[in-house]
VOPAGU-2260 file (C-alpha; in pm, 1 decimal, decimal comma):
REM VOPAGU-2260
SITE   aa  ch    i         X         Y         Z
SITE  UNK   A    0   -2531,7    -191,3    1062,9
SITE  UNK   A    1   -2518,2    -363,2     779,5
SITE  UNK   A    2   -2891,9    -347,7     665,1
SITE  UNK   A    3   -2823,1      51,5     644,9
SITE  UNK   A    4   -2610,3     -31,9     379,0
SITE  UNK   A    5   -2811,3    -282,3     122,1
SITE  UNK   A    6   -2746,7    -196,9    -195,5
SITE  UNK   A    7   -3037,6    -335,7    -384,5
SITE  UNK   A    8   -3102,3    -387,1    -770,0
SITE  UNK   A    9   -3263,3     -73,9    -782,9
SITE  UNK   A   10   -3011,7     138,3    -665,0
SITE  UNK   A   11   -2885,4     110,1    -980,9
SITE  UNK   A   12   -3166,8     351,0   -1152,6
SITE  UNK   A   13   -3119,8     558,4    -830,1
SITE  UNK   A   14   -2960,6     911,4    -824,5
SITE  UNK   A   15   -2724,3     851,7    -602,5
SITE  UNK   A   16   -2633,0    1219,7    -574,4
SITE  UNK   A   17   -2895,0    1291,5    -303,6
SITE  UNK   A   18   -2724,1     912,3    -117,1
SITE  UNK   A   19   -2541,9    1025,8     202,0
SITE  UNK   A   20   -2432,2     689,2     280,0
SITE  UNK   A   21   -2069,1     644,6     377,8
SITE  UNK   A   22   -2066,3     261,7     210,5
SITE  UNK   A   23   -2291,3      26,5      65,2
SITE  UNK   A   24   -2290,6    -351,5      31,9
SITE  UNK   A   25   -2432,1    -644,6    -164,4
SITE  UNK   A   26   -2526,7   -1007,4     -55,0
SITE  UNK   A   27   -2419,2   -1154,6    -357,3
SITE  UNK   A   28   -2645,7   -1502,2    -258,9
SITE  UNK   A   29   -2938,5   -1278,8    -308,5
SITE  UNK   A   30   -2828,1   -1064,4    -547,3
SITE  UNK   A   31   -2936,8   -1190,7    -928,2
SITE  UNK   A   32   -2677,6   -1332,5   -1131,4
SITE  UNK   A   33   -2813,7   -1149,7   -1450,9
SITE  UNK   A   34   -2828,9    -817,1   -1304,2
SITE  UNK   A   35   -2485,0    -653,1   -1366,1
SITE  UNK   A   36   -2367,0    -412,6   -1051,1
SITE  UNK   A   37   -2293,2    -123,9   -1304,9
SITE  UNK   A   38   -2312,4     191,1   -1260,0
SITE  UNK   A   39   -2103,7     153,4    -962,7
SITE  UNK   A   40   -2146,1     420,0    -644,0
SITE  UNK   A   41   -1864,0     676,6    -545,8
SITE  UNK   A   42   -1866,8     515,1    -200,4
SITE  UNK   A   43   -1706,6     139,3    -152,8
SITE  UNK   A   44   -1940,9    -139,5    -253,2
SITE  UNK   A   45   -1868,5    -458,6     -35,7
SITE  UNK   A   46   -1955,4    -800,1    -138,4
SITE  UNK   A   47   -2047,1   -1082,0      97,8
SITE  UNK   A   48   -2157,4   -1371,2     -55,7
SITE  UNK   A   49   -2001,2   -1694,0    -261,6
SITE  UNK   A   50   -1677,7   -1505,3    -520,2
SITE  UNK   A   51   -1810,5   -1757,7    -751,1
SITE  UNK   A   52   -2094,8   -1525,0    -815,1
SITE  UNK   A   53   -2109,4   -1389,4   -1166,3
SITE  UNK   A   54   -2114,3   -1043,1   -1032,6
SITE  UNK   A   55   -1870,8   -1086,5    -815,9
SITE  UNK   A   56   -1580,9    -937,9    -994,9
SITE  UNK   A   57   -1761,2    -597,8    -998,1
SITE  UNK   A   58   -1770,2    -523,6    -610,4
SITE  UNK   A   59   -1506,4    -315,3    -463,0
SITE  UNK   A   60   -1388,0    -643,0    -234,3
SITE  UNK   A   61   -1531,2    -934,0     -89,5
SITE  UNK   A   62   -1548,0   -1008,5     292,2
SITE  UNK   A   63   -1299,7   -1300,8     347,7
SITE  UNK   A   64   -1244,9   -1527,9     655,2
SITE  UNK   A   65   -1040,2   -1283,0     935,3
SITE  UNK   A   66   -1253,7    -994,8     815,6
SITE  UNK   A   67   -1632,4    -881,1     893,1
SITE  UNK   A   68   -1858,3    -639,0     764,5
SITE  UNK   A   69   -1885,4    -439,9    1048,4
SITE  UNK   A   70   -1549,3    -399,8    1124,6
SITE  UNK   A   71   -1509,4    -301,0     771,8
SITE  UNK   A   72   -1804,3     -35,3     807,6
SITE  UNK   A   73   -1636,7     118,8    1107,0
SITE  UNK   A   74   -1284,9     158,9     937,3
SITE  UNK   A   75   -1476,6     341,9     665,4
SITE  UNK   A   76   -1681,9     553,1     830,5
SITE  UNK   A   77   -1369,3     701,3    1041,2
SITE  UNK   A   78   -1186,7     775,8     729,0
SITE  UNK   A   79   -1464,8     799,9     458,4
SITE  UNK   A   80   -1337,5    1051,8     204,6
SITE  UNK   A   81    -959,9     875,2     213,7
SITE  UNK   A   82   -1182,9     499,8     150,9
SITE  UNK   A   83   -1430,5     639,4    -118,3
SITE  UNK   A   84   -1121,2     767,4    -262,9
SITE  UNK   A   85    -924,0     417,8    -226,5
SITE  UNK   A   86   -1205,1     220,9    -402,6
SITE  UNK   A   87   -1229,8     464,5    -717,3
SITE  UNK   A   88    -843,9     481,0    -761,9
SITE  UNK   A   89    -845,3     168,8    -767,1
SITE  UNK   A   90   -1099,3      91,0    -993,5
SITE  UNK   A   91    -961,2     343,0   -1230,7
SITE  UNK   A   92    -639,1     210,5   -1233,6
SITE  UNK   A   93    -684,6    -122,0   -1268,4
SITE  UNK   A   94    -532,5    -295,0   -1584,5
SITE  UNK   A   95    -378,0      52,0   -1627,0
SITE  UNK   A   96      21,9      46,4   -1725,3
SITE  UNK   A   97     158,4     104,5   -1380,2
SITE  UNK   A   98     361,6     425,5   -1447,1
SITE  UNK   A   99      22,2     609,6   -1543,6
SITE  UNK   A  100    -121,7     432,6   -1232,8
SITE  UNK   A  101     136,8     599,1   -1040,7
SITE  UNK   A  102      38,1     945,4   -1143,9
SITE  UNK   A  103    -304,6     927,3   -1040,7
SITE  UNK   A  104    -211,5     737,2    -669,9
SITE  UNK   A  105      20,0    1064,2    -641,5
SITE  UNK   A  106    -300,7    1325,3    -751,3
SITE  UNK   A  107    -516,0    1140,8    -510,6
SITE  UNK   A  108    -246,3    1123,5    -225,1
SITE  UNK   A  109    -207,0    1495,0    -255,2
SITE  UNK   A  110    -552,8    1582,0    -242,8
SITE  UNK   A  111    -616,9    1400,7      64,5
SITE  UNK   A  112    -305,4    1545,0     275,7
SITE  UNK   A  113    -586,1    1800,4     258,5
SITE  UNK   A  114    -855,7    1642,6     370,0
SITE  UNK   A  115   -1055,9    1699,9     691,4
SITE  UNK   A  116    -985,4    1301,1     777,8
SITE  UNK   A  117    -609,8    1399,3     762,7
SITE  UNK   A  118    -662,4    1686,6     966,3
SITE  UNK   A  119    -813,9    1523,6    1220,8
SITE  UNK   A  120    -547,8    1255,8    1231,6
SITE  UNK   A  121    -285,2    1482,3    1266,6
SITE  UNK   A  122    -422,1    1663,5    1541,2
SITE  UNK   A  123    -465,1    1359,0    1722,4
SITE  UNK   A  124     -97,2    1287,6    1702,3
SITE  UNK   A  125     118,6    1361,9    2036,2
SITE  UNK   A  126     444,6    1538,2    1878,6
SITE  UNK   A  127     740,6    1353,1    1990,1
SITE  UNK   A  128    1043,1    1513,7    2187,9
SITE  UNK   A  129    1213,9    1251,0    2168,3
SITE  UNK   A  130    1537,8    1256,2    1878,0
SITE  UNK   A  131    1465,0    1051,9    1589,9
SITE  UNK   A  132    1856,4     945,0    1462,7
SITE  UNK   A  133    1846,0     989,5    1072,8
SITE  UNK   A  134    1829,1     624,0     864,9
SITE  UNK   A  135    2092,2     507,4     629,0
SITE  UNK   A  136    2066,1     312,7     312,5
SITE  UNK   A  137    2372,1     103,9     231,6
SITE  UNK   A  138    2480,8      61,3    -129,3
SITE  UNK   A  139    2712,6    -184,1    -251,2
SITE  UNK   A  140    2821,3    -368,1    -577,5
SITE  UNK   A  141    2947,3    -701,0    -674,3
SITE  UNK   A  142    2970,0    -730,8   -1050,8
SITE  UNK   A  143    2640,9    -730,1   -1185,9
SITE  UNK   A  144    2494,6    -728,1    -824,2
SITE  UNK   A  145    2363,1    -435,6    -646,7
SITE  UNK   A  146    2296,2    -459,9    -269,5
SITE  UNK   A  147    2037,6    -177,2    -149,6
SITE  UNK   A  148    2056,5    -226,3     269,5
SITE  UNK   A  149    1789,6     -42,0     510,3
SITE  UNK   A  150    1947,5      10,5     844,8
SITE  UNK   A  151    1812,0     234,8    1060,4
SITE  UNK   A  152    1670,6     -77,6    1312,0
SITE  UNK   A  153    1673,5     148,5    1614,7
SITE  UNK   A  154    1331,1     295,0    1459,1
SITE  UNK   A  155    1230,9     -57,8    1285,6
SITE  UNK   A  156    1339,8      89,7     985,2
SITE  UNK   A  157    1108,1     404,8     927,8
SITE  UNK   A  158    1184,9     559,1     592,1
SITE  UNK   A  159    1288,1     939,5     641,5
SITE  UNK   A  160    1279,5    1167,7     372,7
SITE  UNK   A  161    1719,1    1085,9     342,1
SITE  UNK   A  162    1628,5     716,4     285,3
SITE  UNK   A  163    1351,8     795,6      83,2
SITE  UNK   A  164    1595,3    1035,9    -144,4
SITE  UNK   A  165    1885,2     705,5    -139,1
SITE  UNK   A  166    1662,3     445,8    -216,3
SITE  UNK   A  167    1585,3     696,4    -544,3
SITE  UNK   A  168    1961,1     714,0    -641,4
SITE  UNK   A  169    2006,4     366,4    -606,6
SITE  UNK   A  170    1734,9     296,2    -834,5
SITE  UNK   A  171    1825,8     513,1   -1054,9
SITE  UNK   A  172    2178,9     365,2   -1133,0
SITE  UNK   A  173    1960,2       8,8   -1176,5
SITE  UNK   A  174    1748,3     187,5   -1418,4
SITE  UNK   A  175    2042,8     326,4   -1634,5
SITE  UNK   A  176    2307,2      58,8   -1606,5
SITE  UNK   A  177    2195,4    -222,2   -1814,2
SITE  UNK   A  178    2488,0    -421,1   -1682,9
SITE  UNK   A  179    2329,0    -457,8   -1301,2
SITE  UNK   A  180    2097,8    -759,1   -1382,2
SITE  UNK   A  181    2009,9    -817,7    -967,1
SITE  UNK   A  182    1922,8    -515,6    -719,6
SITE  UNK   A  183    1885,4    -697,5    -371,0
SITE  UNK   A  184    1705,8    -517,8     -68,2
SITE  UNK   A  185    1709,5    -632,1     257,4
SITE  UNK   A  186    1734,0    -479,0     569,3
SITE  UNK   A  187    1898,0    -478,2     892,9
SITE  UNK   A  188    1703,3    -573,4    1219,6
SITE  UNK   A  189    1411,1    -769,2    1350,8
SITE  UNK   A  190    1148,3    -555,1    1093,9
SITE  UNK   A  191    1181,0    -488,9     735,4
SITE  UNK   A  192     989,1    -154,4     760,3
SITE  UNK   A  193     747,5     -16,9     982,0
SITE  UNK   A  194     621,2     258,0     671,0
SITE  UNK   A  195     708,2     607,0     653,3
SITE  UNK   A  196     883,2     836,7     930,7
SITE  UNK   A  197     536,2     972,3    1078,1
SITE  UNK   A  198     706,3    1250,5    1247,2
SITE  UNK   A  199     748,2    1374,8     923,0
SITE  UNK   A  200     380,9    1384,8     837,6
SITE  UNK   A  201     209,2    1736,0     798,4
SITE  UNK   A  202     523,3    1905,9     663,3
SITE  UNK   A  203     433,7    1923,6     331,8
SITE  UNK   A  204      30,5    1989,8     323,2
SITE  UNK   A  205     -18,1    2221,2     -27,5
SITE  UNK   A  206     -98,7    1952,9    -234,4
SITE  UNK   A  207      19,0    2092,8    -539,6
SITE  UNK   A  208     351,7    2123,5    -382,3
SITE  UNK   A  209     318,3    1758,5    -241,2
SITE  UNK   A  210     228,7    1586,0    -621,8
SITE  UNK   A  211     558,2    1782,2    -734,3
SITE  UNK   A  212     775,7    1616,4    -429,2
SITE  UNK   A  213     682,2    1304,7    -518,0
SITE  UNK   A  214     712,1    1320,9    -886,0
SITE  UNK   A  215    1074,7    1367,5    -855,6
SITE  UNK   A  216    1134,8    1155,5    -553,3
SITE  UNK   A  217     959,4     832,4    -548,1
SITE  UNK   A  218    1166,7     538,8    -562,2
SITE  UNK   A  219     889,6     328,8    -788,0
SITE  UNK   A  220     945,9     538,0   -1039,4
SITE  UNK   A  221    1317,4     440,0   -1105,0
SITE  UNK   A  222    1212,3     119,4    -961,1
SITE  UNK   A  223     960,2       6,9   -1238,9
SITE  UNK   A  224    1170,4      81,0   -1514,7
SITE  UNK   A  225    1331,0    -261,0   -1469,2
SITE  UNK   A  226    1090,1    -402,6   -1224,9
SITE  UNK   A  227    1226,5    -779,5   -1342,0
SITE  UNK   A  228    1585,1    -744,6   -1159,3
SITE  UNK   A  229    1445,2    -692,9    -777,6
SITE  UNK   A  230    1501,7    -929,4    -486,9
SITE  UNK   A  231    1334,3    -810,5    -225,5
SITE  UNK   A  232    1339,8   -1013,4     136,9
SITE  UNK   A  233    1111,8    -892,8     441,5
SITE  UNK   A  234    1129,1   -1025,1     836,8
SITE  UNK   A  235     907,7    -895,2    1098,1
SITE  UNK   A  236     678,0    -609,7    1044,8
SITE  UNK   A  237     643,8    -466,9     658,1
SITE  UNK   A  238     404,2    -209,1     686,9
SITE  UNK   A  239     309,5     129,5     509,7
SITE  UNK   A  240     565,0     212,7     215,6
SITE  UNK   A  241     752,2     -73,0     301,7
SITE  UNK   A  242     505,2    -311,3     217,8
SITE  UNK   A  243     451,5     -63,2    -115,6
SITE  UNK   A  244     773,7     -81,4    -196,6
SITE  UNK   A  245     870,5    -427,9    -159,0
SITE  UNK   A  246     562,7    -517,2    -408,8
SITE  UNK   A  247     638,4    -378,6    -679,7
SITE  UNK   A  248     967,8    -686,1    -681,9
SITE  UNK   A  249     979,6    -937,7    -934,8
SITE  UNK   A  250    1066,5   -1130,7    -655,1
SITE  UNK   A  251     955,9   -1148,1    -280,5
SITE  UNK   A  252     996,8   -1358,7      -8,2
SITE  UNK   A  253     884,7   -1301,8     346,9
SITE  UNK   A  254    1017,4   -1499,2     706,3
SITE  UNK   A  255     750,7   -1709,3     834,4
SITE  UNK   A  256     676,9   -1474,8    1113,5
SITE  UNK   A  257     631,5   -1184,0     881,1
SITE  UNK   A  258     348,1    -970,0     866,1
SITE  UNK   A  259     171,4    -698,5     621,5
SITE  UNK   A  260     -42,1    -414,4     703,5
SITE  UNK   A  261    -125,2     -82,9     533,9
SITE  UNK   A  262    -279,7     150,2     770,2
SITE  UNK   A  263    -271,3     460,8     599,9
SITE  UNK   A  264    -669,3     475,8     515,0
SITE  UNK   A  265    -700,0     517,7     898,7
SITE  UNK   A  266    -461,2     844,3     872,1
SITE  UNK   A  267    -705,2     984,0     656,1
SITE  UNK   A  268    -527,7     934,1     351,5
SITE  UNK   A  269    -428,4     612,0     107,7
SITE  UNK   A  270    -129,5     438,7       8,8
SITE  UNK   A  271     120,9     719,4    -153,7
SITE  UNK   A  272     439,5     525,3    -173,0
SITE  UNK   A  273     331,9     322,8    -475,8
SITE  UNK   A  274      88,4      27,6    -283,1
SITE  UNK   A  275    -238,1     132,4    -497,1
SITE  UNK   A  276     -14,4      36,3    -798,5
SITE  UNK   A  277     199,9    -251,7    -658,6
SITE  UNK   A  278     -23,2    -426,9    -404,6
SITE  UNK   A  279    -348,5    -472,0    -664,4
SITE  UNK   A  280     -74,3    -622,5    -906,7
SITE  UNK   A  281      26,5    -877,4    -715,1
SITE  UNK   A  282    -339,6    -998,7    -518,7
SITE  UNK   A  283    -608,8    -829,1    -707,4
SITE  UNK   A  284    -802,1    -509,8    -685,7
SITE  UNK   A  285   -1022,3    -639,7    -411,5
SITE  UNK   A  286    -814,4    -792,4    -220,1
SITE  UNK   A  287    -577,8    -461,9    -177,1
SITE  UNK   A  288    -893,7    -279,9    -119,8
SITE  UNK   A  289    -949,3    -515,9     163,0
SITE  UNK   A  290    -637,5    -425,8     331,6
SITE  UNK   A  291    -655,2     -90,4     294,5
SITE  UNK   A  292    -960,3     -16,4     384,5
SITE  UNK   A  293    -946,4    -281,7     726,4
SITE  UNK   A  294    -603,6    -177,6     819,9
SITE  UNK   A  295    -563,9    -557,1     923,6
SITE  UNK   A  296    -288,1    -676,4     947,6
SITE  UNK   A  297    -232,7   -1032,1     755,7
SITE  UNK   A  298      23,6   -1300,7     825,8
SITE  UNK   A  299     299,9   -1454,7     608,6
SITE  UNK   A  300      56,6   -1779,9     510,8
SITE  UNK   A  301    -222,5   -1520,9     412,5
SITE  UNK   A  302     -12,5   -1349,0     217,3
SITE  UNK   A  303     162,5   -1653,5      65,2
SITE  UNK   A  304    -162,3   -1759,9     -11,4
SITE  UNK   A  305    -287,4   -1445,7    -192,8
SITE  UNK   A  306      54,5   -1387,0    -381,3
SITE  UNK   A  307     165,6   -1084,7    -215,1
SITE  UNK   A  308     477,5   -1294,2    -181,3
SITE  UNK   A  309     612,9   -1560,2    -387,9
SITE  UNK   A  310     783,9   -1803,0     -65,9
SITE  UNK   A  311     859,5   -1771,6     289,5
SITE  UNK   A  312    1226,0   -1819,1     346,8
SITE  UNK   A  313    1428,6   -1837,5     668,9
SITE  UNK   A  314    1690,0   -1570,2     568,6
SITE  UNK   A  315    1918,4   -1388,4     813,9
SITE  UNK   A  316    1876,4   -1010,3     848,6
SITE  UNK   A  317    2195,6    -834,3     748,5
SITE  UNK   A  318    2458,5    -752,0    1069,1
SITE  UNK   A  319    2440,0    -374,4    1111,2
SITE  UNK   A  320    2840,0    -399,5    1139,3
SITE  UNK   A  321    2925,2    -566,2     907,0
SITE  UNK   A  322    2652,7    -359,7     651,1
SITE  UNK   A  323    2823,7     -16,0     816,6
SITE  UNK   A  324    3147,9    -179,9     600,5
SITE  UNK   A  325    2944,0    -201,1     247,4
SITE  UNK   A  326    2990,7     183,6     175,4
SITE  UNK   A  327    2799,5     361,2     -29,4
């Protein structure tokens, strides 16, 4: 497989136009270090090879130990609109100020929920009959203190569109109250958050419509305006937009038995809860394009290691009961 996809030196005088490949990579031992990789093609560009390589820093991310090629081929080639779109996001975005990032992960996001890869994904869904109970997000203060708690653990914490629209108020109030110096979020359970409320998936599908939702809605946006004062803790599974939205902390420790994952490439569509703008801040462009695009998950040493959190701390989940008692 992966011959099919040599990108060679020149490619680069190529017209890639007439190119029907799906992804193309470069074997950066063989590749020339005075040959820059520039113009880049519209599809992802993977890099195997030593990252001490001069022109390393222009592919779209570098095979590391736990990944392969091939597995990386087949993720992209399932979902190859919602990965070419991935990679050129997040080139574009990169060294971007986050809140214009933002806007163009929403514009993407909403073009895809159009896409025949999301299409297909949704038809492959069996709806569920079972009831979903709505989640809850707990709000309390202590002086200059506010405690944001996720507790809807009988669904490991899916965000709904109500916790979704909470998490946005409480955000908010950080944003405006200069006296709140600490916003703490934790959540009850044995996972942080699983991602979004799938069931919910597919009811918004005009993108136009879908930019406009989450214009008004998103909790990053509140969220970045004082990005300094969050304390974010994770246990278990932090996956999808909880993964997004614990990034974009100032602080963020994990449990040792914590793990990451962003799947949503294989749904046919990318990151839409903020990850294209907080995950690449904290390990890199290509190192968020390598989780996205796998859909591996990675455990709390890995991500120690890359920076996508700052310690792993034994901490207590919240008691349910006793959060139930916090108001708010």
């Amino acid at each position: 497989m992966a011959d099919d996809g040599a990108f060679q030196p020149w490619m680069l005088r190529s017209d890639l136009r007439t190119d029907r490949r799906q992804w193309l990579w470069v074997d950066l031992a063989n590749w020339p270090e005075d040959v820059p990789i520039d113009p880049l093609p519209p599809v992802p560009l993977i890099g195997t090879g030593p990252a001490s390589h001069p022109q390393a820093p222009s592919v779209d991310l570098l095979v590391e130990e736990g990944f392969s090629l091939d597995q990386l081929a087949k993720a992209i080639e399932r979902s190859p609109h919602a990965a070419a779109t991935v990679v050129q996001l997040l080139r574009a975005t990169e060294g971007l100020a986050p809140l214009h990032a933002l806007t163009l992960e929403s514009f993407a996001y909403a073009m895809l929920q159009s896409s025949a890869d999301h299409e297909r994904w949704l038809a492959s869904r069996q709806p569920s009959t079972a009831p979903h109970p709505p989640g809850t997000v707990h709000v309390s203060r202590r002086v200059d203190r506010l405690n944001v708690v996720l507790d809807r653990p009988e669904m490991l914490n899916a965000i709904d569109r109500g916790m979704r629209d909470a998490l946005f108020d409480a955000f908010s109030l950080a944003a405006v109250d200069e006296e709140i110096t600490t916003v703490r979020v934790r959540s009850t359970g044995r996972a942080f958050s699983i991602g979004a409320d799938l069931t919910e998936f597919g009811t918004t599908r005009a993108p136009v419509d879908a930019h406009a939702i989450r214009a008004r809605t998103l909790p990053a946006w509140p969220m970045l305006r004082r990005q300094a004062i969050y304390d974010v803790h994770v246990q278990g599974s932090c996956v999808g937009s909880g993964l997004e939205l614990a990034a974009f902390a100032a602080r963020l420790t994990a449990s040792p038995a914590a793990w990451f994952q962003l799947p949503e490439v294989g749904m046919g569509i990318l990151p839409g809860f903020g990850g294209c703008v907080s995950v690449p801040r904290r390990v890199g462009r290509q190192r968020a394009a390598l989780l996205m695009l796998s859909g591996k998950r990675i455990g709390g040493r890995t991500a120690l290691q890359w920076g996508l959190v700052d310690a792993l701390v034994n901490e207590p989940a919240p008691d349910a009961d006793r959060t139930h008692q916090l108001g708010g």
